[in-house]
mmCIF file as gemmi writes it, N, C-alpha and C atoms, coordinates in Angstrom:
data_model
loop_
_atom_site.group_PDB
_atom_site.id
_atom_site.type_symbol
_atom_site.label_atom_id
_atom_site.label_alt_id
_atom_site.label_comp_id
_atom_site.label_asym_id
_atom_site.label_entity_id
_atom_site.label_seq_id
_atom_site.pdbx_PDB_ins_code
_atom_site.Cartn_x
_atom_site.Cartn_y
_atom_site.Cartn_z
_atom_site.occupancy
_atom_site.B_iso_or_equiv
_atom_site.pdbx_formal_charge
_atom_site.auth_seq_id
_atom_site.auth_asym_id
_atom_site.pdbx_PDB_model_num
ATOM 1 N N . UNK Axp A 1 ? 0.831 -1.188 0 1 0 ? 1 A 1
ATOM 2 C CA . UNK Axp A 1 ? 0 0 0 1 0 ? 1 A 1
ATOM 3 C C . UNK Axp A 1 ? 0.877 1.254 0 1 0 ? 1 A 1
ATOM 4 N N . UNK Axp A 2 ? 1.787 1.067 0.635 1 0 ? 2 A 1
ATOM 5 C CA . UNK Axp A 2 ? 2.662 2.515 0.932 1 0 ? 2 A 1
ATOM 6 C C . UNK Axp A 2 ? 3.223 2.572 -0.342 1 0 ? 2 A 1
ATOM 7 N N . UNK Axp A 3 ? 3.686 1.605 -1.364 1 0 ? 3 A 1
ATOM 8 C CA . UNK Axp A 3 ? 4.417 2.001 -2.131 1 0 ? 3 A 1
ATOM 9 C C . UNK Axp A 3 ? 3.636 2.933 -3.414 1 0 ? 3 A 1
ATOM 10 N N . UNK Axp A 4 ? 2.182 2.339 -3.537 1 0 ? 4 A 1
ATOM 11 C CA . UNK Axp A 4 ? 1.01 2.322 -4.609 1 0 ? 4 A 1
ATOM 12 C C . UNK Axp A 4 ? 1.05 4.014 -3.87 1 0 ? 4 A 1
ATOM 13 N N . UNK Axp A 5 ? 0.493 4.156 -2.917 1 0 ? 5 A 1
ATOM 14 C CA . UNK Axp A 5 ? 0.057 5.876 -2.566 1 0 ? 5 A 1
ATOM 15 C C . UNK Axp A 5 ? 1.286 6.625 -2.2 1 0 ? 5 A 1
ATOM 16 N N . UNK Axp A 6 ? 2.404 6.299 -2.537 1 0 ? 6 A 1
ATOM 17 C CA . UNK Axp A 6 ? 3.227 7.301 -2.297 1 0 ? 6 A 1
ATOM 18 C C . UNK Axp A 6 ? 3.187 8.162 -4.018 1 0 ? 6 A 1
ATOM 19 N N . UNK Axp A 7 ? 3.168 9.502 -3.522 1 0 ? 7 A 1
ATOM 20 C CA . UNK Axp A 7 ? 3.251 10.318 -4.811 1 0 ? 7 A 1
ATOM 21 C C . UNK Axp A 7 ? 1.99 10.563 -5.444 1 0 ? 7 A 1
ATOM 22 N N . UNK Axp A 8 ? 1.027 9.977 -4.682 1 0 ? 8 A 1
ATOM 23 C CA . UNK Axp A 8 ? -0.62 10.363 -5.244 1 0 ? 8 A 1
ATOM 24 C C . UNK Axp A 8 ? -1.506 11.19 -4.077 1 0 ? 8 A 1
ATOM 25 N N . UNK Axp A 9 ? -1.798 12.435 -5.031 1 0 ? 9 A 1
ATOM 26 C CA . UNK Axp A 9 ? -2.351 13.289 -3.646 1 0 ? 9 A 1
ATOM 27 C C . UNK Axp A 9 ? -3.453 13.226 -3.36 1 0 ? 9 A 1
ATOM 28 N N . UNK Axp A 10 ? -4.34 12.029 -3.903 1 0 ? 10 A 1
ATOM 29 C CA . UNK Axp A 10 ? -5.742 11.593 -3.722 1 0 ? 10 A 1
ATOM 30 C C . UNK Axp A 10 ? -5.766 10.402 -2.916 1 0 ? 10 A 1
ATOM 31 N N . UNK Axp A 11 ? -5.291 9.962 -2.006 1 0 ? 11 A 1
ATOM 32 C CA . UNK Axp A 11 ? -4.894 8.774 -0.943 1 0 ? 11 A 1
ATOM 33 C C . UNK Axp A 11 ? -4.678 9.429 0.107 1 0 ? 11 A 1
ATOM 34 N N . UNK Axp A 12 ? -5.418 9.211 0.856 1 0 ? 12 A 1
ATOM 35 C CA . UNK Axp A 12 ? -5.076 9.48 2.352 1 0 ? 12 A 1
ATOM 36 C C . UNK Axp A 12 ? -4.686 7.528 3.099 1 0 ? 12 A 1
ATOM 37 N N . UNK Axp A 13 ? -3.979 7.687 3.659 1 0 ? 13 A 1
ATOM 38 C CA . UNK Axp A 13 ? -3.64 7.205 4.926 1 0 ? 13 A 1
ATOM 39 C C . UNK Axp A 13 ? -3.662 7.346 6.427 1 0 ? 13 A 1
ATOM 40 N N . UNK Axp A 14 ? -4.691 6.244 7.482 1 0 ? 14 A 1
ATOM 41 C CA . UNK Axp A 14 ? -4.34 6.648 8.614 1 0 ? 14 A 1
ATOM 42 C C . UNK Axp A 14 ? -3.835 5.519 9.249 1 0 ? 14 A 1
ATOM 43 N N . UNK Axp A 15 ? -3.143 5.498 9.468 1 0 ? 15 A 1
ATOM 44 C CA . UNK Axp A 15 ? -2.244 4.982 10.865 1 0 ? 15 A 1
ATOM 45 C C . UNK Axp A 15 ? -2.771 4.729 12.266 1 0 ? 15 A 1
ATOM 46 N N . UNK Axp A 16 ? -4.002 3.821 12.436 1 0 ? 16 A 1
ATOM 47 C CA . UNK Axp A 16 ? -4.456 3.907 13.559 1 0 ? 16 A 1
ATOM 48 C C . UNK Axp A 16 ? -3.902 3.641 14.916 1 0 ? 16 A 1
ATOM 49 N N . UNK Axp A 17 ? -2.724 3.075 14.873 1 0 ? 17 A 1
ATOM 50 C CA . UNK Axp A 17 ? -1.914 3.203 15.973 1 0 ? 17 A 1
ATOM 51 C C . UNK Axp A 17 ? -1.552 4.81 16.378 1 0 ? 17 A 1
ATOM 52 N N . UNK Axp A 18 ? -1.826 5.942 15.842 1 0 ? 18 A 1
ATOM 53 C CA . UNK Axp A 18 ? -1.612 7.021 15.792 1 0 ? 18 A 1
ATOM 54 C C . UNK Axp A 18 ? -2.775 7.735 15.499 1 0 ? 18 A 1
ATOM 55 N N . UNK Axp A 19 ? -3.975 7.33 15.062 1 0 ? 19 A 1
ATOM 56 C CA . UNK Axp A 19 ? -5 8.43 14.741 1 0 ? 19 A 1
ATOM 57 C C . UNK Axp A 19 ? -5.869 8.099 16.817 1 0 ? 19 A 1
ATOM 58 N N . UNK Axp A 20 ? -6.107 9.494 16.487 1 0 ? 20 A 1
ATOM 59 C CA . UNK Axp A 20 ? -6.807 9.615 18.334 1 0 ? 20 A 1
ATOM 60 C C . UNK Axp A 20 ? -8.316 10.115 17.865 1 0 ? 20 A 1
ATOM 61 N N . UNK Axp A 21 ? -8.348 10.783 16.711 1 0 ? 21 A 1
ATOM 62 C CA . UNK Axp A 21 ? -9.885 10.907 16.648 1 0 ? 21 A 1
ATOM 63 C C . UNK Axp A 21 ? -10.916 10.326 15.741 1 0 ? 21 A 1
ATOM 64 N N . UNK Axp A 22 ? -10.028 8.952 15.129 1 0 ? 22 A 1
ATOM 65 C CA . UNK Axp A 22 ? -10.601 8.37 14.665 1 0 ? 22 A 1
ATOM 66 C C . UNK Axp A 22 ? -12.048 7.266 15.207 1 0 ? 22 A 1
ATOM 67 N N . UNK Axp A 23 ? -12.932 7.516 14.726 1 0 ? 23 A 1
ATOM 68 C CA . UNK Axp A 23 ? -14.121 6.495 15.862 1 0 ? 23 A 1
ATOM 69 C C . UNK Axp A 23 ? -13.8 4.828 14.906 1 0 ? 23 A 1
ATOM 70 N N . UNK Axp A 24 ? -13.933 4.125 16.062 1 0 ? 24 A 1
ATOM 71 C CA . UNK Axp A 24 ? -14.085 2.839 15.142 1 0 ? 24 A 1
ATOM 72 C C . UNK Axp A 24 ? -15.571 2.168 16.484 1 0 ? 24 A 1
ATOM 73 N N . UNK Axp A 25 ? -15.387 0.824 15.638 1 0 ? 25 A 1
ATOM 74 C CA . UNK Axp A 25 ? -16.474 0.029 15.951 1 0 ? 25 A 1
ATOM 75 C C . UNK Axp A 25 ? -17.241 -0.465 15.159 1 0 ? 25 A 1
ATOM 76 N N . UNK Axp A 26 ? -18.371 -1.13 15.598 1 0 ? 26 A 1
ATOM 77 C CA . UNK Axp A 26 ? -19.057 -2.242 14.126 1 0 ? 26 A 1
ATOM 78 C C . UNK Axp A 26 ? -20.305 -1.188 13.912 1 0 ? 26 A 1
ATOM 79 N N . UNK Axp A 27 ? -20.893 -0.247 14.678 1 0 ? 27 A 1
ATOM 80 C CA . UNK Axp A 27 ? -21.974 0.618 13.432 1 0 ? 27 A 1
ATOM 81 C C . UNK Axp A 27 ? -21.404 1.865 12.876 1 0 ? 27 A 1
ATOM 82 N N . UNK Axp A 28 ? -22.067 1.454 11.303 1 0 ? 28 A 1
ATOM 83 C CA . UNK Axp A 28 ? -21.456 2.863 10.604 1 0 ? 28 A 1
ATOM 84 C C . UNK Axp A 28 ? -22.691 3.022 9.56 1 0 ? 28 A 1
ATOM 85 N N . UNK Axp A 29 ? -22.311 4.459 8.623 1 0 ? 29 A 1
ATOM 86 C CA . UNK Axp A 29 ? -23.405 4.553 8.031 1 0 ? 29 A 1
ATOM 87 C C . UNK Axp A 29 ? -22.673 5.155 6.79 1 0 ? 29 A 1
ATOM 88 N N . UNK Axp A 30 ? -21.919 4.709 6.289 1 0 ? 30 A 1
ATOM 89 C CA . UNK Axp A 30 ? -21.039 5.487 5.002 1 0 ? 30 A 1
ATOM 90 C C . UNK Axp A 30 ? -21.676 6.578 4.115 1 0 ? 30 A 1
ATOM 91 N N . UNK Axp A 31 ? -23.052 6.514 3.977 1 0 ? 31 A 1
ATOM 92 C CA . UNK Axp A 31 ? -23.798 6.943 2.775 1 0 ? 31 A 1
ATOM 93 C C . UNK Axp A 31 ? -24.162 8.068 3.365 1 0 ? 31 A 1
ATOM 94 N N . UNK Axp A 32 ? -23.837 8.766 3.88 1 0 ? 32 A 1
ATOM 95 C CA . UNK Axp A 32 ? -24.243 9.909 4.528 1 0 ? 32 A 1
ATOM 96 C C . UNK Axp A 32 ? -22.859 10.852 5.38 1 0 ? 32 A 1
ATOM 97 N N . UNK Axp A 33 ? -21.471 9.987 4.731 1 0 ? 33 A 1
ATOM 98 C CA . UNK Axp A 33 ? -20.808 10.775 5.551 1 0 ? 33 A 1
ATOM 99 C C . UNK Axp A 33 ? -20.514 12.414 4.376 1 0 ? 33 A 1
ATOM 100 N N . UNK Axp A 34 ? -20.019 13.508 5.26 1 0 ? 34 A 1
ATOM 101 C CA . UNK Axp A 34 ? -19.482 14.257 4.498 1 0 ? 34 A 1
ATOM 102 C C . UNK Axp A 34 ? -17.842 14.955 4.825 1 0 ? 34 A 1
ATOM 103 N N . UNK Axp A 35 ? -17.406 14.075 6.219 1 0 ? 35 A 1
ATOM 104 C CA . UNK Axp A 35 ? -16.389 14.737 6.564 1 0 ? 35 A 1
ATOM 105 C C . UNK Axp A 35 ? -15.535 13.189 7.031 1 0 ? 35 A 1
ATOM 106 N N . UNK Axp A 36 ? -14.178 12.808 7.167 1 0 ? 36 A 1
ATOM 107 C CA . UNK Axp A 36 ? -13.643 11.905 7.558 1 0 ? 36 A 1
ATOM 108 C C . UNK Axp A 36 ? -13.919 12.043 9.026 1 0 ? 36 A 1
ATOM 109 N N . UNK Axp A 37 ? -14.087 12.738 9.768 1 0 ? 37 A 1
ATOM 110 C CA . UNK Axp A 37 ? -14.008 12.523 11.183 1 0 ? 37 A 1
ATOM 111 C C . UNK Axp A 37 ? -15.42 11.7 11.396 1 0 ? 37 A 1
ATOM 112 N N . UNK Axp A 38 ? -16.28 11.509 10.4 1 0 ? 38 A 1
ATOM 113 C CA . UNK Axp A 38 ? -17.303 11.005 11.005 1 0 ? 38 A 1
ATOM 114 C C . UNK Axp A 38 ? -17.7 9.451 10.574 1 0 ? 38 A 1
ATOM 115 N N . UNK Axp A 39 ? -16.172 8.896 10.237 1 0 ? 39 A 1
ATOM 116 C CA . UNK Axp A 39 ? -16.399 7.827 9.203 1 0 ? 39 A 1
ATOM 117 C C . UNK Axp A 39 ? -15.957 7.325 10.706 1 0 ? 39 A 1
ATOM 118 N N . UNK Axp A 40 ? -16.807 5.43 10.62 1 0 ? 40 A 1
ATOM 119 C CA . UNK Axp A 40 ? -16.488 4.579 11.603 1 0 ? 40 A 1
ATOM 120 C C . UNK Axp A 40 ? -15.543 3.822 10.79 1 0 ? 40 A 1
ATOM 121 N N . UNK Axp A 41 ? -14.399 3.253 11.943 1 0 ? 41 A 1
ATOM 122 C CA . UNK Axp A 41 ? -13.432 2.25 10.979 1 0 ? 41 A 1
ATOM 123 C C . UNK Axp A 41 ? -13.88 0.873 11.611 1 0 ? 41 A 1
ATOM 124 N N . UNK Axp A 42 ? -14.398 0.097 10.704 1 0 ? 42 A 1
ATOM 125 C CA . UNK Axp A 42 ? -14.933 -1.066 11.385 1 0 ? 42 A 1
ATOM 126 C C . UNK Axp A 42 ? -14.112 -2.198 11.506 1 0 ? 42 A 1
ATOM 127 N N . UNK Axp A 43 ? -13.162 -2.092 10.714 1 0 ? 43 A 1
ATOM 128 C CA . UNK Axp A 43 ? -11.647 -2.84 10.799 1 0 ? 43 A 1
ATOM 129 C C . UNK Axp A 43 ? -10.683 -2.481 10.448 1 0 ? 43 A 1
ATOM 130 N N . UNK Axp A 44 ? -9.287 -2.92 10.212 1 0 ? 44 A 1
ATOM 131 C CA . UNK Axp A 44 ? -8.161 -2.655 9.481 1 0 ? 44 A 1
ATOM 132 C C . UNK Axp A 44 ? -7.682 -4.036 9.019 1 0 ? 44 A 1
ATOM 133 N N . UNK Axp A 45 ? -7.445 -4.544 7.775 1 0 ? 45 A 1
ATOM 134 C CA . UNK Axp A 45 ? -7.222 -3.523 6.824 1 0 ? 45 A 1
ATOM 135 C C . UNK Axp A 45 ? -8.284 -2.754 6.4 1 0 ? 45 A 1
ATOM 136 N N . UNK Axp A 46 ? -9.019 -1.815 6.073 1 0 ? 46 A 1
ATOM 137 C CA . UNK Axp A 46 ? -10.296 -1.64 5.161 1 0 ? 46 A 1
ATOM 138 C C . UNK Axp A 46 ? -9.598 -0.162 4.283 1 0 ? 46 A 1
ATOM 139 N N . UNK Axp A 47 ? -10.065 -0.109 3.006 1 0 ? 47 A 1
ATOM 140 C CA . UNK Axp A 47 ? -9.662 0.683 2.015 1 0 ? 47 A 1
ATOM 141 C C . UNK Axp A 47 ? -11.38 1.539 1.496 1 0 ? 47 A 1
ATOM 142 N N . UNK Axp A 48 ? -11.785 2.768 1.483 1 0 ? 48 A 1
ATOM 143 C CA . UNK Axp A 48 ? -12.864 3.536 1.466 1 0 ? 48 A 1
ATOM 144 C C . UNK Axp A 48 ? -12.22 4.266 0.047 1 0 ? 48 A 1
ATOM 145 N N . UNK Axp A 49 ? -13.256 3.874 -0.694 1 0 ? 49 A 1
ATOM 146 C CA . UNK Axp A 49 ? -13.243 4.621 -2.463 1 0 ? 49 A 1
ATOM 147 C C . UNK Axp A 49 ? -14.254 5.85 -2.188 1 0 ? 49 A 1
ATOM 148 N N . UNK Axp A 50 ? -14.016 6.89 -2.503 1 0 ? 50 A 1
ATOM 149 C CA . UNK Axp A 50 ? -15.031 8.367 -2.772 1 0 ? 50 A 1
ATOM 150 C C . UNK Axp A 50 ? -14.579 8.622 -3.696 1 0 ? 50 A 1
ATOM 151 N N . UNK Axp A 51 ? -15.838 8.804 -4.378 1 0 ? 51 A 1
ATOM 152 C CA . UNK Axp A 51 ? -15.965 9.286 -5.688 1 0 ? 51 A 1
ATOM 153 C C . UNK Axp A 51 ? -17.306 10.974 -5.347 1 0 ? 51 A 1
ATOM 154 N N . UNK Axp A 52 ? -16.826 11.698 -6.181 1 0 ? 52 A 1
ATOM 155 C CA . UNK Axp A 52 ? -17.918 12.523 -6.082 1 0 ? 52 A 1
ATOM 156 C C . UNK Axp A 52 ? -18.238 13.395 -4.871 1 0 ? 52 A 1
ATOM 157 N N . UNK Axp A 53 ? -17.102 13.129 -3.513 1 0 ? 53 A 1
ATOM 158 C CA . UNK Axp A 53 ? -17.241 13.667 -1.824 1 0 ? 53 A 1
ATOM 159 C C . UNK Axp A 53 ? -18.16 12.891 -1.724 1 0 ? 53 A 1
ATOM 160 N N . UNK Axp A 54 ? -18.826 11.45 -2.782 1 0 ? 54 A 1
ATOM 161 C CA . UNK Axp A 54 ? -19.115 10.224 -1.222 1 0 ? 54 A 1
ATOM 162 C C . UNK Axp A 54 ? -18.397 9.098 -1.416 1 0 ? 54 A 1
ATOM 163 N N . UNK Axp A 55 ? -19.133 8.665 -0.302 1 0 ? 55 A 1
ATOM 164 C CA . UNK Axp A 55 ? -18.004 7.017 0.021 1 0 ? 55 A 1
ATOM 165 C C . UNK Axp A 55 ? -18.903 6.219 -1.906 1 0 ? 55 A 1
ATOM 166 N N . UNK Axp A 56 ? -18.3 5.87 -2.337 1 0 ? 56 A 1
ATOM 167 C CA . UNK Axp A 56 ? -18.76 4.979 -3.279 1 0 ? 56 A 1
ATOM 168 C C . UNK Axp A 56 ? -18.474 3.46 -2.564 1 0 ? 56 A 1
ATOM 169 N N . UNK Axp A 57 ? -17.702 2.92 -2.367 1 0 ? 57 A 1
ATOM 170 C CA . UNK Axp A 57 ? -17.401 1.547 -2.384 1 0 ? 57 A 1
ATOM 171 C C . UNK Axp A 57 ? -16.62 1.165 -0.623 1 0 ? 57 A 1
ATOM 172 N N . UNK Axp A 58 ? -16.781 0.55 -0.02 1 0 ? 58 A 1
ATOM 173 C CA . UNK Axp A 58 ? -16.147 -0.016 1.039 1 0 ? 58 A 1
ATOM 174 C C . UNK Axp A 58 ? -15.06 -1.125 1.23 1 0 ? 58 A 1
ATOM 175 N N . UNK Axp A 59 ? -13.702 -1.313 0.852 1 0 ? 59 A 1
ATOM 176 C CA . UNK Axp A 59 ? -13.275 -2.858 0.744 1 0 ? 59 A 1
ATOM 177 C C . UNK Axp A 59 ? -12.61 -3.366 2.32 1 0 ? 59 A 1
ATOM 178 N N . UNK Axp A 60 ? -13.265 -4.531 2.5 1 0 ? 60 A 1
ATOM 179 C CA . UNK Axp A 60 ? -12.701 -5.13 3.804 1 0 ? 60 A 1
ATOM 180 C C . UNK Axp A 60 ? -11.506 -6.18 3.666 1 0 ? 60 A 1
ATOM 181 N N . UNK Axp A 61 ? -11.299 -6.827 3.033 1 0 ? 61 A 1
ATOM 182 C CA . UNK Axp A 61 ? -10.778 -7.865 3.057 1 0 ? 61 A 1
ATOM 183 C C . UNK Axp A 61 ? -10.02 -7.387 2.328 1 0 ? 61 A 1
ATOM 184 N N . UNK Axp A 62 ? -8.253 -7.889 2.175 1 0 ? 62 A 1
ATOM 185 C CA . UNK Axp A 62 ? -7.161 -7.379 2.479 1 0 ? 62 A 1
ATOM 186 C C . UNK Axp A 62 ? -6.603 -7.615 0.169 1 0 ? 62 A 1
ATOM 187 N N . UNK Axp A 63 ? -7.693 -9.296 -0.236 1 0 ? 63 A 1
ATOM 188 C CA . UNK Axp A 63 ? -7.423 -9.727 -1.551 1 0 ? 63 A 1
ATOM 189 C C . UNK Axp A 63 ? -8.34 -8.745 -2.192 1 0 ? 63 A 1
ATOM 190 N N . UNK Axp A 64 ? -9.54 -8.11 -1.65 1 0 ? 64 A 1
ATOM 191 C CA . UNK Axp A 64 ? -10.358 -7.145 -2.103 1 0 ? 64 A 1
ATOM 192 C C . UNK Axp A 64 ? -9.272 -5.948 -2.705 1 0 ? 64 A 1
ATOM 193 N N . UNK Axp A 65 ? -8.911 -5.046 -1.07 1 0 ? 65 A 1
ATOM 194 C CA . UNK Axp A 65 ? -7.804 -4.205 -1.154 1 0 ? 65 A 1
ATOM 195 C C . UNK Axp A 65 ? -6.757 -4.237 -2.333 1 0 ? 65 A 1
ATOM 196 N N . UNK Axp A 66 ? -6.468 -5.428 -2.266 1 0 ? 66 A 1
ATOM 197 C CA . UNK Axp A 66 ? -5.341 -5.586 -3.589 1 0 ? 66 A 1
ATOM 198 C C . UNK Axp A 66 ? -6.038 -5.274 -5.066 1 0 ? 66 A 1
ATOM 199 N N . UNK Axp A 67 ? -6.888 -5.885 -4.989 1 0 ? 67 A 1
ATOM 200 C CA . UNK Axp A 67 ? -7.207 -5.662 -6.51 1 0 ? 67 A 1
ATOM 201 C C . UNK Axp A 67 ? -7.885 -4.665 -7.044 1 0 ? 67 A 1
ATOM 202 N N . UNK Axp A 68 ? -8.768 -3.807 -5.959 1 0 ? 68 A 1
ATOM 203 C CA . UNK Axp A 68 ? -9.031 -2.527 -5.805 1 0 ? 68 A 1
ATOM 204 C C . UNK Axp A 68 ? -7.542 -1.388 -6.14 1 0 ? 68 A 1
ATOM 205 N N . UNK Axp A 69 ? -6.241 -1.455 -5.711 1 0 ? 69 A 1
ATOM 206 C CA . UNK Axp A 69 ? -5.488 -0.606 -5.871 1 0 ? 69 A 1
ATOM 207 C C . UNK Axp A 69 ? -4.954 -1.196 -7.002 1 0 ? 69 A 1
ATOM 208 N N . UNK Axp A 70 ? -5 -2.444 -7.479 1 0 ? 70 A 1
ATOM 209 C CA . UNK Axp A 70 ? -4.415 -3.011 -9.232 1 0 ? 70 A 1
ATOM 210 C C . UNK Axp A 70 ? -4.996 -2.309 -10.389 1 0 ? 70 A 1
């Protein structure tokens, strides 16, 4: 992952060993977010596609992730 988003300024990365205001837990409601602080992280790995300032697509699973950034 680090190597794919380095040099692309449309990738964010968080580091949840380091994010403090990130909310996680198992309810979320993607389709209605408009700001990252209000996104739940319901696991890691998980990879969030926005298209348009919304969430379009959610990937959980890590072979998802891969072929999503292929």
């Amino acid at each position: 992952v680090k190597s794919y988003v380095r040099g692309k300024s449309s990738i964010y990365v968080f580091n949840m060993e380091e994010a403090k205001d990130i909310k996680t837990g198992k309810d979320f409601d993607y389709k209605n977010v408009t700001n990252y602080k209000d996104i739940t992280i319901k696991q890691v790995p998980m990879l969030i596609h926005v298209e348009n300032k919304k969430i379009d697509h959610v990937y959980y699973k890590a072979s998802d992730i891969k072929k999503a950034l292929e």
